[in-house]
DSSP file (Angstrom, degrees, kcal/mol; ACC not computed):
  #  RESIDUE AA STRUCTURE BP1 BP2  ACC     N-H-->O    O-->H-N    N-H-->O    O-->H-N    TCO  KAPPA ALPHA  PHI   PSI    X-CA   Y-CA   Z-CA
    1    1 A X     >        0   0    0      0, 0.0     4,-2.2     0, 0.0     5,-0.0   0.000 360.0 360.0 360.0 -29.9   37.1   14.6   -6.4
    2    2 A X  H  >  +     0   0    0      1,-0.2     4,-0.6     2,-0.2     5,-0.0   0.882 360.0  51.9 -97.9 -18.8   33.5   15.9   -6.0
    3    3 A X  H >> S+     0   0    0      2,-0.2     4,-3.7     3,-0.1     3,-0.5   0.917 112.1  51.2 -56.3 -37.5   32.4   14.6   -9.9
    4    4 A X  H 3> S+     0   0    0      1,-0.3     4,-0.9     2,-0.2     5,-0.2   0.991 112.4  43.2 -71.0 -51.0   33.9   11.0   -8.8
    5    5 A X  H 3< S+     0   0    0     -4,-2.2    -1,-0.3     2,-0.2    -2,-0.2   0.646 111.7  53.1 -64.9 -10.8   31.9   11.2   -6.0
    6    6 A X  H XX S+     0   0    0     -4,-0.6     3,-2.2    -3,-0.5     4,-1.6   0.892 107.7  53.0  44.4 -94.2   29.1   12.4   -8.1
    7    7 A X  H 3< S+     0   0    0     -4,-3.7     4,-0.3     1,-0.3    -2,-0.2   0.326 114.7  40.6 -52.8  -9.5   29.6    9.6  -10.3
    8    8 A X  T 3X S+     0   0    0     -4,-0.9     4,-1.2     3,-0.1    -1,-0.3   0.344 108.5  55.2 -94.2 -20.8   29.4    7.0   -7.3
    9    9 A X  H <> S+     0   0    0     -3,-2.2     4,-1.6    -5,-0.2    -2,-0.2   0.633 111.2  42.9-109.9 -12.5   27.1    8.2   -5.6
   10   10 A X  H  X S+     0   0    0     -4,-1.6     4,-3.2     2,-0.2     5,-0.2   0.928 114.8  55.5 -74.0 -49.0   24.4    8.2   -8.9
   11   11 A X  H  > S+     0   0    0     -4,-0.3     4,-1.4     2,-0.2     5,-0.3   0.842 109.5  39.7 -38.8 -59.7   25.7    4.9   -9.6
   12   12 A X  H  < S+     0   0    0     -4,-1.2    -1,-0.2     2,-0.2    -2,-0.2   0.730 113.9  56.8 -51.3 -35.3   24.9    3.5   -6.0
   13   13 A X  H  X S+     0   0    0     -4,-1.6     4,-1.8     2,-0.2    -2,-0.2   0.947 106.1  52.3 -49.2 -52.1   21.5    5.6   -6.2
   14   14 A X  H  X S+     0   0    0     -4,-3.2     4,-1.1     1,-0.3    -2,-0.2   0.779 113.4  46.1 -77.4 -33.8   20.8    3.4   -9.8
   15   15 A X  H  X S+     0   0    0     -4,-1.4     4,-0.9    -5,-0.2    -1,-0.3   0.479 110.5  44.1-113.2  15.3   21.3    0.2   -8.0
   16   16 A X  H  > S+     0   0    0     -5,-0.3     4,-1.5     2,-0.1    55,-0.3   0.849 116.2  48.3-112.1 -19.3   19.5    0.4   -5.0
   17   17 A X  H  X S+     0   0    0     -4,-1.8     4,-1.0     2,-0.2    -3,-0.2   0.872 119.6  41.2 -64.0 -42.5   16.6    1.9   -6.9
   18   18 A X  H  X S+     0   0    0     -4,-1.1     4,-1.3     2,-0.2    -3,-0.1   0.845 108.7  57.6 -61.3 -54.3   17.2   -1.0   -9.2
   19   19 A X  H >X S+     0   0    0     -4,-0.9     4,-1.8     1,-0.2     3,-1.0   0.975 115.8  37.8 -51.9 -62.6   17.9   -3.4   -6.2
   20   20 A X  H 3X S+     0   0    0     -4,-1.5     4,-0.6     1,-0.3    -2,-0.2   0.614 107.4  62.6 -76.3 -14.1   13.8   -2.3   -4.7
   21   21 A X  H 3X S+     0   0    0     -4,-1.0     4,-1.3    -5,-0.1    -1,-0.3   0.813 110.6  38.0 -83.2 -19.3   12.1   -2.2   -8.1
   22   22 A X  H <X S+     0   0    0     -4,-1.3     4,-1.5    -3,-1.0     5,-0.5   0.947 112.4  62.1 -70.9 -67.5   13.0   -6.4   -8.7
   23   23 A X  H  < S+     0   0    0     -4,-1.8    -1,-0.2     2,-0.2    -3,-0.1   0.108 110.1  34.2  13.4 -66.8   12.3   -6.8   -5.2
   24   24 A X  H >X S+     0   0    0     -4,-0.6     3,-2.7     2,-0.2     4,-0.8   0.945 120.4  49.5 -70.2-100.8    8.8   -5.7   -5.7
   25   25 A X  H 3< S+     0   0    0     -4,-1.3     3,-0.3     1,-0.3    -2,-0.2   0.522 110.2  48.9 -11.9 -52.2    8.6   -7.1   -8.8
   26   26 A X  T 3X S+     0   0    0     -4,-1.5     4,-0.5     1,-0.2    -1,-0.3   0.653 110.4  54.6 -63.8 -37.0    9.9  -10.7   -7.7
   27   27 A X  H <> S+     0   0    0     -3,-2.7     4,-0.7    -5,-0.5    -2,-0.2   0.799 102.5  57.1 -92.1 -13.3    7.6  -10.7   -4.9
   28   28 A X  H  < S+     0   0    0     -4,-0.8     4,-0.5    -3,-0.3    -1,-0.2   0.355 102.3  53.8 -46.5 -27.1    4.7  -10.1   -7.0
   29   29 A X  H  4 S+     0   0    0     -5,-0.3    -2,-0.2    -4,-0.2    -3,-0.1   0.359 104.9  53.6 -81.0   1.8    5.3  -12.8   -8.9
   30   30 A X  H  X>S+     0   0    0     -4,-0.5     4,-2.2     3,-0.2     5,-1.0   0.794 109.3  45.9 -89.0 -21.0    5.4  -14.9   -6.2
   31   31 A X  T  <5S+     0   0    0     -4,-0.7     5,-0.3     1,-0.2    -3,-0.2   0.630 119.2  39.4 -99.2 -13.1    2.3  -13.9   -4.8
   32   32 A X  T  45S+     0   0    0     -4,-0.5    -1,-0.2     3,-0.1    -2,-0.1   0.209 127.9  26.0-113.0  35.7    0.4  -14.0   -7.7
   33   33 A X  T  45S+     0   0    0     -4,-0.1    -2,-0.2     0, 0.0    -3,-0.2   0.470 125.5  26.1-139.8 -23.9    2.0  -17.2   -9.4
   34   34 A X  T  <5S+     0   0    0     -4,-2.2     5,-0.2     2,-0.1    -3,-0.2   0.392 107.7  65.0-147.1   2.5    3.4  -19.5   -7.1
   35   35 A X  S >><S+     0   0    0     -5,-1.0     3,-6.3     2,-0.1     4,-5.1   0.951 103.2  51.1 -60.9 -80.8    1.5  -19.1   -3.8
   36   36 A X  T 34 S+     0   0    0      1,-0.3     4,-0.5    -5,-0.3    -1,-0.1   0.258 105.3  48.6 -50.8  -1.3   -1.5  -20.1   -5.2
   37   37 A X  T 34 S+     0   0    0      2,-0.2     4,-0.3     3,-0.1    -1,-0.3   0.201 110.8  50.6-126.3  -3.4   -0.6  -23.0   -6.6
   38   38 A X  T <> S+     0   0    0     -3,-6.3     4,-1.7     2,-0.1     6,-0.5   0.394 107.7  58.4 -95.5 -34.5    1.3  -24.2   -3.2
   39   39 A X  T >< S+     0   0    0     -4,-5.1     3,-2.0    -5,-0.2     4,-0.3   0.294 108.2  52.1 -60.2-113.1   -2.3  -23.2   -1.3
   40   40 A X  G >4 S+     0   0    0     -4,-0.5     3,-2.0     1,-0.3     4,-0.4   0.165 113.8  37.4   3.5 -98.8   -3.9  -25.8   -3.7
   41   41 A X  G 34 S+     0   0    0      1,-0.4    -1,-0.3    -4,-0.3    -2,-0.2   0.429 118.4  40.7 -56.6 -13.9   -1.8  -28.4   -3.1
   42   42 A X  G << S-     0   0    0     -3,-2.0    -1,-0.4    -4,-1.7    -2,-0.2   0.719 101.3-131.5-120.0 -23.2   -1.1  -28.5    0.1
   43   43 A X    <   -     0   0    0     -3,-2.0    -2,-0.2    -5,-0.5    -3,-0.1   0.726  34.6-165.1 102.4  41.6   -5.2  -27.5    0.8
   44   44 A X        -     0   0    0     -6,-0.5    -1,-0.2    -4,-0.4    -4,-0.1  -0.227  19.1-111.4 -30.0 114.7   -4.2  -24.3    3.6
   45   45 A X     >  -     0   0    0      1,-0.1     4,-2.8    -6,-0.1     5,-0.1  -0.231  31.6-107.4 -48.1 153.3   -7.1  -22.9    5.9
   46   46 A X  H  > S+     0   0    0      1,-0.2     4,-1.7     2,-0.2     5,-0.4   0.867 121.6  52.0 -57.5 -19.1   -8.0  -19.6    5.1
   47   47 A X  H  > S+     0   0    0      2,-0.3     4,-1.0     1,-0.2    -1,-0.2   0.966 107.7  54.6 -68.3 -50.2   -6.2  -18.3    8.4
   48   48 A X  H  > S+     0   0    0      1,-0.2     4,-3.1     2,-0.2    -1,-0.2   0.909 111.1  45.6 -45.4 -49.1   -3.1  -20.2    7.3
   49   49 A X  H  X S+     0   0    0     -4,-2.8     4,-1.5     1,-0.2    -2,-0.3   0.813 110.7  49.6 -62.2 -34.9   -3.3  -18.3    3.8
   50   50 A X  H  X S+     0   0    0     -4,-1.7     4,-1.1     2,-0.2    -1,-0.2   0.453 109.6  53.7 -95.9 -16.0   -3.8  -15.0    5.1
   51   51 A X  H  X S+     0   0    0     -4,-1.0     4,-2.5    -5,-0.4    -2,-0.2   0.946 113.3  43.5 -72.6 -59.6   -0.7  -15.6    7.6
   52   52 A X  H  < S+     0   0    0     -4,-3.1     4,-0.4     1,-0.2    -2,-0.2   0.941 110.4  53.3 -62.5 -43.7    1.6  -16.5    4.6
   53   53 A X  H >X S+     0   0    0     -4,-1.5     3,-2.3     1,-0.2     4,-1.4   0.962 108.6  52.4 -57.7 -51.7    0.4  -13.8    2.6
   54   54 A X  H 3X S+     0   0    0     -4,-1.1     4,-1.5     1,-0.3    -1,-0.2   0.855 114.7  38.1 -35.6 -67.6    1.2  -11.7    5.6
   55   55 A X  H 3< S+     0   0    0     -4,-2.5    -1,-0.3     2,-0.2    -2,-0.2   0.040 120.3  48.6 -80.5  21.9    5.0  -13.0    6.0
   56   56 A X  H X> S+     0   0    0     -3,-2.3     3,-1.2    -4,-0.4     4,-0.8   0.653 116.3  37.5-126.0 -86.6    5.4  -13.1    2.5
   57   57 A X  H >X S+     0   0    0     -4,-1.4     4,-2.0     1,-0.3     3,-1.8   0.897 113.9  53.6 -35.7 -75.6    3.8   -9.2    1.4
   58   58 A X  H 3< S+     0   0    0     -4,-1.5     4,-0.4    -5,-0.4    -1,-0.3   0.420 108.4  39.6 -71.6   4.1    5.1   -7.4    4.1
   59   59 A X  H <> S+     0   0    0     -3,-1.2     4,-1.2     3,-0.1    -1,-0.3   0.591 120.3  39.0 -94.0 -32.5    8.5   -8.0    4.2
   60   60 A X  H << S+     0   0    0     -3,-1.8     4,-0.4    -4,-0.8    -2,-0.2   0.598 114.7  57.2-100.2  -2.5    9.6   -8.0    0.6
   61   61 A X  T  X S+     0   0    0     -4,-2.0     4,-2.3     2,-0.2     3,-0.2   0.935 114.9  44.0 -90.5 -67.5    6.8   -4.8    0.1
   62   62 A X  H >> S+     0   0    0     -4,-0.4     4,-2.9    -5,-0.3     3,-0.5   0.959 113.9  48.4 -39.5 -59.7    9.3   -3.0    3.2
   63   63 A X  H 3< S+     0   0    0     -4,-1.2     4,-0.3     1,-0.2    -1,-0.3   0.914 113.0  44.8 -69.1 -32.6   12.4   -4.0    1.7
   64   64 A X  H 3> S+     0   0    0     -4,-0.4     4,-1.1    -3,-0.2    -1,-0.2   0.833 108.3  57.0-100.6   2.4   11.5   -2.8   -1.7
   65   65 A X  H <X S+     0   0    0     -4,-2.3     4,-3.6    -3,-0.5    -2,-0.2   0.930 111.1  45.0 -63.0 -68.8   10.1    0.7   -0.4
   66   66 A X  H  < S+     0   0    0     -4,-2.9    -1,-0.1     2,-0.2    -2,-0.1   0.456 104.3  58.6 -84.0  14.6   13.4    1.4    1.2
   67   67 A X  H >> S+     0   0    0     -4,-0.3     4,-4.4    -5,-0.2     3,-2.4   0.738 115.6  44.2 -74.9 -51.4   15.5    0.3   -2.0
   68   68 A X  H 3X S+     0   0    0     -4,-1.1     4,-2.2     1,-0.4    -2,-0.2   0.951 119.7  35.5 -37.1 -58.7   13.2    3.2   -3.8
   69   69 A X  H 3< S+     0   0    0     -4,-3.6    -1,-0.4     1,-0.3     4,-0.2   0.123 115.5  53.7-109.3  35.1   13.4    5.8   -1.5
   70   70 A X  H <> S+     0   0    0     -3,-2.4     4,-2.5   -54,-0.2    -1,-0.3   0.511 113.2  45.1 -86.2 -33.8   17.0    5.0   -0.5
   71   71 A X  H  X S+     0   0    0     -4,-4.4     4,-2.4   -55,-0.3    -2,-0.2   0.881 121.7  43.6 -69.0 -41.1   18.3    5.2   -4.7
   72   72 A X  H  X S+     0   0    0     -4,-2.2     4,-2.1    -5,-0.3     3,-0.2   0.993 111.2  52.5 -74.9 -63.6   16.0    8.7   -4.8
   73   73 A X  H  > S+     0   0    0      1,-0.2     4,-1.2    -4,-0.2    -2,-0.2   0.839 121.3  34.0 -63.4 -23.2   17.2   10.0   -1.5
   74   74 A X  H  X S+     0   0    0     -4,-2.5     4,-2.9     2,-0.2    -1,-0.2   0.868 106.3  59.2 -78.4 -25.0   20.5    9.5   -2.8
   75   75 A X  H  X S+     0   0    0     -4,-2.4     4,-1.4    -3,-0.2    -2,-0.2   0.890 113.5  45.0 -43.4 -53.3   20.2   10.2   -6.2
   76   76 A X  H >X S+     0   0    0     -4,-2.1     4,-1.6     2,-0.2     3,-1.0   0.961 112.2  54.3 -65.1 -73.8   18.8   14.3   -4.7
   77   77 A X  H >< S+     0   0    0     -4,-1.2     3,-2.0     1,-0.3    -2,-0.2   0.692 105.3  54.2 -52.8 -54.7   22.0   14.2   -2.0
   78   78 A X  H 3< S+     0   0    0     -4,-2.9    -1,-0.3     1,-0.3    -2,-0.2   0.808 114.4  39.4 -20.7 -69.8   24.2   13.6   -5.5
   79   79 A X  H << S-     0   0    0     -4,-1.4    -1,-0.3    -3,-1.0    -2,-0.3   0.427 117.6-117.4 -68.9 -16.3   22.7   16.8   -7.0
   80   80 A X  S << S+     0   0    0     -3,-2.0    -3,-0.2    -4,-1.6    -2,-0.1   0.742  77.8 129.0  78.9  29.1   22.8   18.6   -3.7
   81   81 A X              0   0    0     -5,-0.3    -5,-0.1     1,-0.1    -4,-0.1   0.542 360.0 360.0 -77.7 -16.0   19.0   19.0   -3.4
   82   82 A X              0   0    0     -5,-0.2    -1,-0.1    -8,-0.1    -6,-0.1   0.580 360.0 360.0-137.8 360.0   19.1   17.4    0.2
């Protein structure tokens, strides 16, 4: 029983580490591909831009911080480091 649980619990570690590295990734392309090219068009004050970037960055930057360090802290608890 404690290798199946082992094996489940590396397994849930690999996608939630997995889950917060797109995250990241995905939100990084958004902000440097498809932001800027809605500010253009739609011709945003700076305040406005610095607003979106705000409620854009800082949400999907939280949420893929705690995918990481929820797949590592479980990934140690697997191995019994923690």
């Amino acid at each position: 029983m404690f290798a199946l649980g082992v094996i489940i619990a590396i397994g849930s570690a690999i996608a939630f580490a997995a889950l917060g590295a797109l995250t990241l990734w995905g939100g990084w392309v958004t902000v440097t591909r498809e932001l800027p090219i809605h500010f253009v068009s739609a011709g945003a004050a700076a305040g406005e831009r610095a607003r979106t970037l705000a409620l854009v960055v800082v949400p999907l930057a939280i949420t893929g911080v705690f995918g990481l360090l929820a797949g590592w802290r479980i990934l140690m608890l697997a191995f019994g480091l923690g």
